[in-house]
N, C-alpha and C positions, 0 to 999 in steps of 0.2 A: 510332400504329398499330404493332401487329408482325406481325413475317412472321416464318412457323413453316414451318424447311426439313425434308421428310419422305421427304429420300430420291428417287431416280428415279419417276419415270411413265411408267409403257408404258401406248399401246392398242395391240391390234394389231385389225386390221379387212385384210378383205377385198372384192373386190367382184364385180359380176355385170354382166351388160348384155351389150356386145359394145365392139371393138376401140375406142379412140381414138388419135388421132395427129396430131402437133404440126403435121403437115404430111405429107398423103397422095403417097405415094411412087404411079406407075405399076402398073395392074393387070395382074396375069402377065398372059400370051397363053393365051387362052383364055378368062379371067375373066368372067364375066356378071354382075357384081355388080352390082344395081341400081342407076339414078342415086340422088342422097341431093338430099334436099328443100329444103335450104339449102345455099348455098355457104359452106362453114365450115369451118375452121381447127382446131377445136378446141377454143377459147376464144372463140367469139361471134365473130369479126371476120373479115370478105369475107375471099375467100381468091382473090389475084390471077392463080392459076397456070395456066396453058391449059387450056384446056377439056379437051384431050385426059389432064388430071394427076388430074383430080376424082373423086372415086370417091362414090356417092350410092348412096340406100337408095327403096325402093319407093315408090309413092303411096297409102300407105294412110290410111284415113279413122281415125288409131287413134294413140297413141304411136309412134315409128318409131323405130328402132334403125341407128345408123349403118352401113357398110361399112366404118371406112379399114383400115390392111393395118396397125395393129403394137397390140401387146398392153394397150393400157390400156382399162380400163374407160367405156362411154362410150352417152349414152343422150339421144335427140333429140327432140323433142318440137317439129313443125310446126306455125305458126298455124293452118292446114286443119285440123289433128286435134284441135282444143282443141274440141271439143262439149261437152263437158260442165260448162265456166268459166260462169257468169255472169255477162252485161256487167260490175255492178257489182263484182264481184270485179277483185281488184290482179291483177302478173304475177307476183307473187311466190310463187300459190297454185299457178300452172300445172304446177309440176314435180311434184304431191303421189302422182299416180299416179305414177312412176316407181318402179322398185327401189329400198329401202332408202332412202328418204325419206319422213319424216312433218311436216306443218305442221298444227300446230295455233293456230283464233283464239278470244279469246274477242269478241269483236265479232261482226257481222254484216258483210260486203264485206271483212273485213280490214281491218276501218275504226278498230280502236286497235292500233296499233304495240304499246303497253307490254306486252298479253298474249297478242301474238303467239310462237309456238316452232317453230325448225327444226330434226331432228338425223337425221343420217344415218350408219347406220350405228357408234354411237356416240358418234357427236361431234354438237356442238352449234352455232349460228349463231354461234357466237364463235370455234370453229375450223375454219368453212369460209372459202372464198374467194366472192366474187362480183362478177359483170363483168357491164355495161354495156353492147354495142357494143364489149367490147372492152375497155374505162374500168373500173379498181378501183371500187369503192364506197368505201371505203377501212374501214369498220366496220357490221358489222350489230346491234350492242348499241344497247342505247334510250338512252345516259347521252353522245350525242355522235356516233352514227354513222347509217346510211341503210338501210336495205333498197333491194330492186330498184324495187319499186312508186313509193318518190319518183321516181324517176329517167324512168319511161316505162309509158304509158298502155296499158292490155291492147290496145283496138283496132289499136295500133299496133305492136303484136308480134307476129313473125317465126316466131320458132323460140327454144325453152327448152332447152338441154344441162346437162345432168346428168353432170360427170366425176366415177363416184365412183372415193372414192380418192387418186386422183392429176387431174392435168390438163396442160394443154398446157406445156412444159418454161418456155415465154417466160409462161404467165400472172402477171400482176401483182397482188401478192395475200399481204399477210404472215399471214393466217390461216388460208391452205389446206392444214391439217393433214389433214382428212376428206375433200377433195375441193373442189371450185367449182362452182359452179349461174354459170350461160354467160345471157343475155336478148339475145335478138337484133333492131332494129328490122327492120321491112320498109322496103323504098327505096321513092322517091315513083315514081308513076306516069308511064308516056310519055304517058298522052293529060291535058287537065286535066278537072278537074272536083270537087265536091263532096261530102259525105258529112255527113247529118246525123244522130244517133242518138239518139231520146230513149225514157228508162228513167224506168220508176215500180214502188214493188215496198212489202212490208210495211215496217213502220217510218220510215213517213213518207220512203222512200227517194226523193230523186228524181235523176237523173243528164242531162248535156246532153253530147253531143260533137257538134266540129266540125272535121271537117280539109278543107283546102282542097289541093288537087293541080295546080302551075303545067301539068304538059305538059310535053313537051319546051322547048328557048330554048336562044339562043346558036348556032344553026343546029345543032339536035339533040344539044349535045354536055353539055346542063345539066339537072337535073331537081331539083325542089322540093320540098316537102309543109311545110304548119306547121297543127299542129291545137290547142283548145283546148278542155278539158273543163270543168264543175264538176259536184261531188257532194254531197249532204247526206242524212244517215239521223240517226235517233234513237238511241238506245241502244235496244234491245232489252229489257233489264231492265229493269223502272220505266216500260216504254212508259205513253203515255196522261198523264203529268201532265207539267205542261208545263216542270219545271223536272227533265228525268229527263236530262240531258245529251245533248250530240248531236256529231258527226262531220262536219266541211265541208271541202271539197277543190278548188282552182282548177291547175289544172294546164297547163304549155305545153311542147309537143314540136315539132323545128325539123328537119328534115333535108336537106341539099342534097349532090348527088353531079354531080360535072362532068368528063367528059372531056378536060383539057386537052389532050392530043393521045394518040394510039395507045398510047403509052409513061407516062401521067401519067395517074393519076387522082388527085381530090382528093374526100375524102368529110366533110363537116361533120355533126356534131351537137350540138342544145343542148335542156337541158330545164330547166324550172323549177317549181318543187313550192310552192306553201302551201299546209299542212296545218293543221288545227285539230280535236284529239281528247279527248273526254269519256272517261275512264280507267274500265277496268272492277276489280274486286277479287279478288283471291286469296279462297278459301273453306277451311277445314278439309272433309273429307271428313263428317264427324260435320254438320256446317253444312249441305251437299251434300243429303245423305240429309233432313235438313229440309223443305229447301225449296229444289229445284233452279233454281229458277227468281228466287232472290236471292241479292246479292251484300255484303249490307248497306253498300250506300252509301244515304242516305238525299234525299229530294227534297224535304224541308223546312226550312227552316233555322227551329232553335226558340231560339235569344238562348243555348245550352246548350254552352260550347265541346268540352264534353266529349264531346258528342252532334255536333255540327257539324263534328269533327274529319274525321269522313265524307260531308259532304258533296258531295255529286257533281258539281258546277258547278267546286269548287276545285279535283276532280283532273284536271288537262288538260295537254295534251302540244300545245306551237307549237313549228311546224319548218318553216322555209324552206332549200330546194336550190336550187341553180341548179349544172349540169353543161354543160360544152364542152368537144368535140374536133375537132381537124380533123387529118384522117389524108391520107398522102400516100405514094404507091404507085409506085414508077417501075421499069419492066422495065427492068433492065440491058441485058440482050442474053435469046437464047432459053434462057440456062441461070442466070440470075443474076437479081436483082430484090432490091431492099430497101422499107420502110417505115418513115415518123417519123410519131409520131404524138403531139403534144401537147394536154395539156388542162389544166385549172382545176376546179376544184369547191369553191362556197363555200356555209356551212351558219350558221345562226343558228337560235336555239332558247331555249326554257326546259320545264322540268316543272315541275307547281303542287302544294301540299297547304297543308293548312289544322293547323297546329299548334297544340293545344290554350292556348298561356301566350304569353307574350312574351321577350325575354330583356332582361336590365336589366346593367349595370354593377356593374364588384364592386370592393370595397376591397383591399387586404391581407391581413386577415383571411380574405378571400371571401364576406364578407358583402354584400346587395344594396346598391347607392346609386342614386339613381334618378333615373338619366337612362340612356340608351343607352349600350349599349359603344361604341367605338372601334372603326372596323372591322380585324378580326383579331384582338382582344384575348378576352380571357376573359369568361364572361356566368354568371350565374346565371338561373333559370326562375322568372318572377312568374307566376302565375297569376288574384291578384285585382289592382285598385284602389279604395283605400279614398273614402271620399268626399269627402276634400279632394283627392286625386290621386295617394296618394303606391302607387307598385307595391311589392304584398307577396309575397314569397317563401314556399313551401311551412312553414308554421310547425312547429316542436320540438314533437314528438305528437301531429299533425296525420297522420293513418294514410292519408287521401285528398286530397291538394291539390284535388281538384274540388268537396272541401264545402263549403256557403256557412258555414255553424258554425264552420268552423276560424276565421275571418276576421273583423275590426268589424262590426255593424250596419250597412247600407246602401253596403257594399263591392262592388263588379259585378265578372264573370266579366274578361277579357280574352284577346285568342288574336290569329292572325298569318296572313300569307300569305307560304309560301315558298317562293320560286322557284331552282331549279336551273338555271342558263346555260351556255349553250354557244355559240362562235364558233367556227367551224373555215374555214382557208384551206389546199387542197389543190392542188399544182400540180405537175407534172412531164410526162416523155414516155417513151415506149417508143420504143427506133431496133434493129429486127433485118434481117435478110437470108436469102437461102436462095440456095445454089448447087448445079449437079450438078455434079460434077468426076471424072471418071473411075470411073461406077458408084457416088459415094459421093452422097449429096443430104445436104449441111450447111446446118444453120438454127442461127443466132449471134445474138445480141444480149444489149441490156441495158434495164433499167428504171431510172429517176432520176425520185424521188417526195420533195418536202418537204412537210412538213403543220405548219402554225401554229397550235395548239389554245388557246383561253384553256374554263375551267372553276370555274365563282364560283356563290357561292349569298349569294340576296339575301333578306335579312327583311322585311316591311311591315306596317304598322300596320294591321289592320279597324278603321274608325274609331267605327262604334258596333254591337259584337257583338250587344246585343239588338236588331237590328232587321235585316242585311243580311250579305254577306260582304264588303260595300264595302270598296275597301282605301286606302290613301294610296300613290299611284303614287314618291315616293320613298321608298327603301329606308329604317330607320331603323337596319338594323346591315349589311355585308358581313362575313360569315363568313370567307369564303376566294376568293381570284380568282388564278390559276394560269394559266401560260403554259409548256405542254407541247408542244413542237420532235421531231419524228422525222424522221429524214433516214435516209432508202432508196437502196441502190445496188446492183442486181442484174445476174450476168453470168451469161450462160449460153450453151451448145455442145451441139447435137446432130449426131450422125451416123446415116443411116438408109441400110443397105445390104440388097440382096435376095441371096442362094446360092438358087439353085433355088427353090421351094414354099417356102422360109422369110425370111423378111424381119425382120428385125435392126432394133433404135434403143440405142442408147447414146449419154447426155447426162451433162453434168454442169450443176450451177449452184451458186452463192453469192453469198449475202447480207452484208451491210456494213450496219449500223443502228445509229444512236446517237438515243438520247432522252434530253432534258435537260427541266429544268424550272425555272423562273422563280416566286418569289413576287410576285406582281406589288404588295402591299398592303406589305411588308416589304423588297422591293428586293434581294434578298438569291436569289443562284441554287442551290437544295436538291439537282441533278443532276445529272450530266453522264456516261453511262454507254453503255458500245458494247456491242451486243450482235450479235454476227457468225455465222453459221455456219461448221459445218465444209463441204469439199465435198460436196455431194448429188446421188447419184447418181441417174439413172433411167434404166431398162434395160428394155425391153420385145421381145417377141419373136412372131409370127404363122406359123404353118406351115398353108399353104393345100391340106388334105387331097385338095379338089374344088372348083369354081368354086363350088360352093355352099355349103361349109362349112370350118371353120377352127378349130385348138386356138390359143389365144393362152396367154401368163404375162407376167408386165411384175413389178418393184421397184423402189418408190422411196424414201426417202425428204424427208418435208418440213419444214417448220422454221415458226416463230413466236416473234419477238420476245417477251417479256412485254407486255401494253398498256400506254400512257403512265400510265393510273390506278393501276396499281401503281406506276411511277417516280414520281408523283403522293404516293406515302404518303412519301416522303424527304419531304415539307415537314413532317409530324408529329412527325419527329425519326424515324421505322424504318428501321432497319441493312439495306437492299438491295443490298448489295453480296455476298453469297450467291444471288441472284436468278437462276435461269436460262434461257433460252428452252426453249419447248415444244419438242417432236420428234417424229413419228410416222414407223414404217417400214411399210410397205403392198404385202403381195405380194396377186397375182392370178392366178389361174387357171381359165379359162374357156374353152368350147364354143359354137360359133355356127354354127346353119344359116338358111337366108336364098336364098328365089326373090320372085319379083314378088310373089307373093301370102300368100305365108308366112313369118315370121321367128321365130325359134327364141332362146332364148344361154341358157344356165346358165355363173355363175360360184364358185369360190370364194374366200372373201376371209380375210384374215387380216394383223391390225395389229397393233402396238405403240405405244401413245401416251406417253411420259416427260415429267414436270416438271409436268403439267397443273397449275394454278394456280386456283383457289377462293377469293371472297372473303368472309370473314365477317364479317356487321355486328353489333358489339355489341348486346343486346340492351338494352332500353327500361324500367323500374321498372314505369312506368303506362300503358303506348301501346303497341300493337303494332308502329309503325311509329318506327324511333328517327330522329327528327325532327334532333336536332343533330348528330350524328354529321359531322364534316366529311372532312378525308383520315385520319381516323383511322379503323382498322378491323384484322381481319386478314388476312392475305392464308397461306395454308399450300397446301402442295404435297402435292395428295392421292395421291402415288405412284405404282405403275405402272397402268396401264388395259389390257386386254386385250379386245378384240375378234374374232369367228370368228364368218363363218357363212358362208351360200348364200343365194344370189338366180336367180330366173328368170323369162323375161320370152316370153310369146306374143303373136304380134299377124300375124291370117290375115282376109285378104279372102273369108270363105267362099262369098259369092258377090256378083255385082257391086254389087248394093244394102245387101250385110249384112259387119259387121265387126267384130272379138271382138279384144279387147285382155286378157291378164291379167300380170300380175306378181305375185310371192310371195317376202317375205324369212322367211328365218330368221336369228337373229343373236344372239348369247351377249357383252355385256358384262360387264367384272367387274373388281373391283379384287383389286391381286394383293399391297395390304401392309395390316397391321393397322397404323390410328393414327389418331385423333380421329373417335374414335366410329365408323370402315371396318374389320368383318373383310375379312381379305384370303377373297376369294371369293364374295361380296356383290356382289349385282347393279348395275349405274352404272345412280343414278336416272335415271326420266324413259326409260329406253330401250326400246320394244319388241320383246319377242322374237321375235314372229310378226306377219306382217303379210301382208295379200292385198287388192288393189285387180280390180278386174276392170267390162270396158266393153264395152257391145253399142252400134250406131250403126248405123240404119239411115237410108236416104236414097234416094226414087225422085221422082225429076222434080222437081217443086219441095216437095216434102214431106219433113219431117228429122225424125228424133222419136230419142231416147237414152238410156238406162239404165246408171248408173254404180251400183259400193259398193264402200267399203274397209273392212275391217277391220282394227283397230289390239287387239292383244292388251294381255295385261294389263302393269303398269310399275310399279315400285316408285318411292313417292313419297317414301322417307327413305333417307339413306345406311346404316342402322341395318338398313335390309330388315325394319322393321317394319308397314312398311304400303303395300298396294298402291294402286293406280289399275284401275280394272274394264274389263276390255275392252268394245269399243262396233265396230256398225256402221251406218257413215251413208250412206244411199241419195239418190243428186241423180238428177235426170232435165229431159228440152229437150226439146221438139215446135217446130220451124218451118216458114214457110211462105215460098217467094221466086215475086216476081211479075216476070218479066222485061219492062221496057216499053221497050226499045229496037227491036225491030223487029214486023212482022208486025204482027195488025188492032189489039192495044193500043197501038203503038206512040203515045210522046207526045214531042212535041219539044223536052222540059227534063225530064224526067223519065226517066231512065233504069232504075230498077228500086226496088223496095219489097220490104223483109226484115219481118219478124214473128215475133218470137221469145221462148214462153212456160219461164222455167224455176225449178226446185222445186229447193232445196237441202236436205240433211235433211230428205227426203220423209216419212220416218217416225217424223217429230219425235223420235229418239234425244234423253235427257238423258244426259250423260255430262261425265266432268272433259277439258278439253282439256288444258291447258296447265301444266305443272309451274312452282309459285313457284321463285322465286329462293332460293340458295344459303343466305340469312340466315334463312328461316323455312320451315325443311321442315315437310312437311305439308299445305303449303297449293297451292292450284289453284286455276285459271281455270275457270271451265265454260264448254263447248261450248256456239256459236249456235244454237238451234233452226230449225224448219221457218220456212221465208221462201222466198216466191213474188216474182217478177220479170218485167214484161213490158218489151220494146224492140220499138219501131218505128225501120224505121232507112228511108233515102231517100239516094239516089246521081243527083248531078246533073251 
């Protein structure tokens, strides 16, 4: 592999929303700032501070827009306001209305990870951060990391924050160059009881949840909740035959919260994820315009490995999560209080594809010998065997290794299944504090995170290509198996002080990171390399005009290690010692007005992103997809990135029954250097320039009914700014109906109330491209899920 250094990278980005803050300081005297819907910190996590500290935003049935007093960008998103999710959908989709976020799937429910895309405001899910409760993810890329959705169950979600930008100084999080997407659970209930919800929808979709809610215990000082869902859909594509792939989901969420005494709380959480996902395809746009509605994966398997390479059964994505925390809170006295908060997170996995040959053992020469490499050793590509057995290599003037002609009389095809592993063990704690001390309210701590990654790719034998994809469950080669170490050590200081109407945060923080890496087949360690920040400032600022409005500005910037898979390319022999972390700086400036019933903010935002890192996969003679490629590849530093725009965000109670949510970005990314194949001033793929979501939600008595769309402008789908992506707008919409049966003449004595709830995603069946390919084959795209209907009956016992 080589890595091609090109010089600095900026983005710069801006943001919109209204204020966040690490920790809400005292509202002037005077102040009428609504309560705010969650008790939140800023980065998802309870916030222990007296009631009288809490600064909260309206109850509107709609997006909701924080309160706190200091300048950073910051955008809330209430479980009450989620109208327009459907059941089946992850949490991951819940932030999509907010400013300056776009998630695109190509699945139905968000049900394949691999063609799922986030990016906000420029940047992408590989340089945001995302929290948990609180808990890192630790990665959002599909080759070993998590999104939110493994981690916790929509039902069971809270409240979604959106720090664009920047985020709370203590969040834990080495990707949060663009900002942090915040998942919040809800706490269990005081009284107990059950919850059953069962979902049926297009595409053979069917879903179960069940949470069980202890009640209070421990003489009122202990509360529960452990629910357990499963899910299964089709693939959409290929619906209707029965080998068209499908999507199955078992999931477990645990929460316990105990009072141990006035000054002590302890709050546990655990969740655990199997997933099981049938992979959708990248499309050329030329492909698109064909036939929208296919992906050429194919649902036959024809004995043809050249044809079978696409089979859809083969492409699938296994991932098991399992996440625990247990957080501990203790008031010092009325002015001081601290928090520990340790967890674990351990991850297993593979991704599958079906390569068209096998690989065999080579001589000296490099000629084939036929038996299997050695794992790690060097392979040549057989494509037939002859019919005494022996594997033949692509023959001298042989133009198509897939001709049966090239080959002896009575010679068969042969081909492989290959799987890509991943083991991850993640464990560390976050220990911070906050004190008042004479007018100043300082918040301090640190984060300590070790992650033990192994990373291997295994070959297996289909035992008889004309007739199945059956494989031989022992590998017959190990390519590569890699044992990749990052060790985290963050410290960080704020100070948050009020002068008059204006209220002040100046923090600093720094990072401590070293990633090393282990060849675990050859014994031999390829890395051992620290990769540290300088100090990073963040400086926000609020001047509270009138109790109901406020100018804010906030700078920060944030930092990112390179990921382990680039220290990963030293096992190939590439010189990474040049290598440098990412960096973006992020100012803000923004306007917020804000009563009970109406909330206001326009922001401008404007970044710098430097070092940004791109990796490029060799490309392939015969296959689109380069099957053996192991840590070899290139890794180049696409230079600076430049980011600018505006964002704004309405959300008014217009009257008690009726509620109007809009937000609108504008946004100018662009690369600022010429080199491999990027004029400087060329659009950064994949980003849109314009964007408008907007939500009506009405609701009288027990009747709900809601109308959402967002428009996503157009997006340049090559770095070359040769080719667009077409702007699309997609229309969802929910009608429900609640039957209260706790009291009065329905009343029933186990049945406490009955939901029903009908909803239409892409109402207007939009064809469009979702999802931008990967970096190694521009041009190519996911397409959007079509119209899909969903009902849920839900029952509370």
């Amino acid at each position: 592999m080589k890595f091609i250094h090109r010089g600095h990278v900026g983005v710069l980005l801006l943001a919109v929303a209204t204020p966040g803050l690490a920790w809400p300081v005292e509202t002037p005297q005077g102040s009428n700032t609504p309560a705010t819907a969650s008790d939140d910190t800023g980065n998802g996590q309870p916030n222990p501070t007296p009631a009288k500290d809490k600064k909260t935003t309206s109850d509107l049935d709609s997006v909701q827009v924080t309160g706190k007093a200091v300048g950073f960008t910051n955008t809330v998103i209430p479980k009450d306001e989620l109208k327009f999710e459907p059941p089946l959908s992850s949490v991951t989709d819940a932030v999509n209305m907010a400013p300056g976020v776009n998630i695109t799937q190509g699945g139905v429910f968000d049900s394949d990870d691999y063609s799922t895309g986030i990016t906000l405001r420029g940047f992408t899910q590989d340089q945001l951060g995302f929290t948990i409760d609180g808990l890192p993810n630790g990665s959002a890329g599909y080759a070993g990391g998590s999104k939110p959705n493994r981690f916790l169950d929509s039902e069971n979600l809270a409240s979604a924050t959106v720090s664009q930008g920047t985020a709370d100084i203590g969040s834990p999080s080495l990707q949060a160059l663009g900002g942090t997407l915040s998942y919040q659970s809800n706490d269990p209930k005081s009284e107990a009881g059950v919850r059953v919800d069962q979902s049926i929808g297009q595409w053979d979709a069917k879903r179960t949840f069940i949470r069980l809610d202890t009640g209070s215990f421990f003489n009122n000082t202990t509360t529960a909740y452990i629910s357990y869902s499963t899910t299964h859909n089709d693939r959409w594509i290929g619906f209707g035959h029965p080998d068209n792939g499908h999507t199955s989901r078992d999931h477990v969420d645990l929460k316990l919260i105990s009072n141990v005494t006035d000054k002590l709380t302890i709050t546990s959480r655990f969740s655990w994820d199997n997933a099981y996902e049938n992979n959708y395809n990248d499309v050329t746009k030329a492909q698109f315009q064909q036939d929208p509605n296919y992906d050429f994966l194919t649902t036959k398997w024809t004995g043809d490995p050249n044809t079978d390479q696409q089979y859809v059964n083969a492409w699938n994505t296994k991932r098991k999560n399992a996440l625990a925390g247990v957080k501990f809170d203790y008031q010092v006295s009325d002015d001081a209080d601290i928090s520990f908060y340790p967890y674990y997170h351990f991850q297993e996995g593979y991704g599958g594809w079906m390569p068209p040959y096998q690989l065999y053992a080579t001589d000296k020469g490099g000629n084939l010998v036929n038996n299997y490499p050695a794992a790690g050793a060097g392979f040549v590509q057989a494509y037939y065997r002859s019919p005494n057995g022996v594997a033949l290599a692509q023959p001298n003037g042989c133009a198509n290794p897939f001709d049966a002609s090239c080959y002896p009389a009575g010679s068969s095809p042969i081909n492989s299944f290959r799987g890509s592993t991943y083991k991850n063990n993640r464990y560390g704690f976050m220990l911070d504090g906050h004190w008042d001390i004479a007018g100043n309210h300082l918040y301090a701590g640190t984060w300590f995170e070790d992650q033990d990654r192994n990373a291997g790719r295994n070959w297996y034998e289909v035992l008889d290509t004309a007739t199945s994809w059956k494989y031989d469950r022992d590998a017959y080669y190990l390519q590569f198996l890699d044992k990749l170490k990052t060790d985290t050590r963050k410290l960080f200081l704020q100070d948050n002080v009020t002068f008059g109407p204006v209220d002040v945060s100046l923090g600093v923080s720094k990072y401590l990171v070293n990633i090393s890496g282990q060849d675990l087949i050859a014994g031999n360690r390829f890395a051992d390399k620290d990769f540290n920040s300088d100090i990073l400032p963040s400086v926000g600022a609020v001047w509270h005009l009138t109790p109901e409005s406020q100018i804010y500005a906030s700078y920060t910037k944030n930092f990112s290690p390179p990921s382990d898979s680039v220290v990963q390319a030293a096992d190939s022999g590439t010189d990474i010692s040049q290598v440098k972390p990412e960096t973006s700086s992020n100012i803000d400036l923004g306007y917020r007005y804000q009563t009970r019933d109406f909330q206001a903010s326009v922001a401008l935002y404007h970044v710098r992103f430097a070092n940004q890192i791109n990796e490029i996969t060799p490309t392939s003679q015969y296959t689109h997809i380069n099957y053996t490629v192991g840590t070899e590849g290139t890794y180049i530093n696409v230079g600076g990135i430049e980011s600018k725009g505006i964002e704004g965000l309405v959300d008014w109670t217009v009257i008690p029954t009726l509620d109007l949510y809009a937000s609108a970005t504008l946004n100018d990314s662009t690369y600022l250097q010429n080199l491999d194949g990027i004029t400087k001033g060329n659009k950064v793929t994949g980003q849109p320039g314009r964007m408008l979501a907007v939500g009506i939600n009405w609701h009288k008595d027990d009747f709900r009914a809601g109308l959402s769309a967002k428009y996503v402008g157009d997006r340049y789908g090559t770095r070359d700014n040769t080719e667009k992506m077409n702007p699309y707008t997609v229309f969802d919409a929910n009608v429900g109906y609640h039957v209260d049966l706790a009291g009065g003449k329905a009343a029933t004595p186990w049945i406490k109330s009955l939901d029903f709830t009908l909803s239409v995603t892409n109402l207007a069946n939009r064809r469009y491209l979702a999802t931008l390919g990967d970096d190694s084959t521009p041009g190519y795209y996911y397409i959007g899920a079509p119209r899909t209907f969903v009902l849920t009956a839900s029952a509370q016992f």
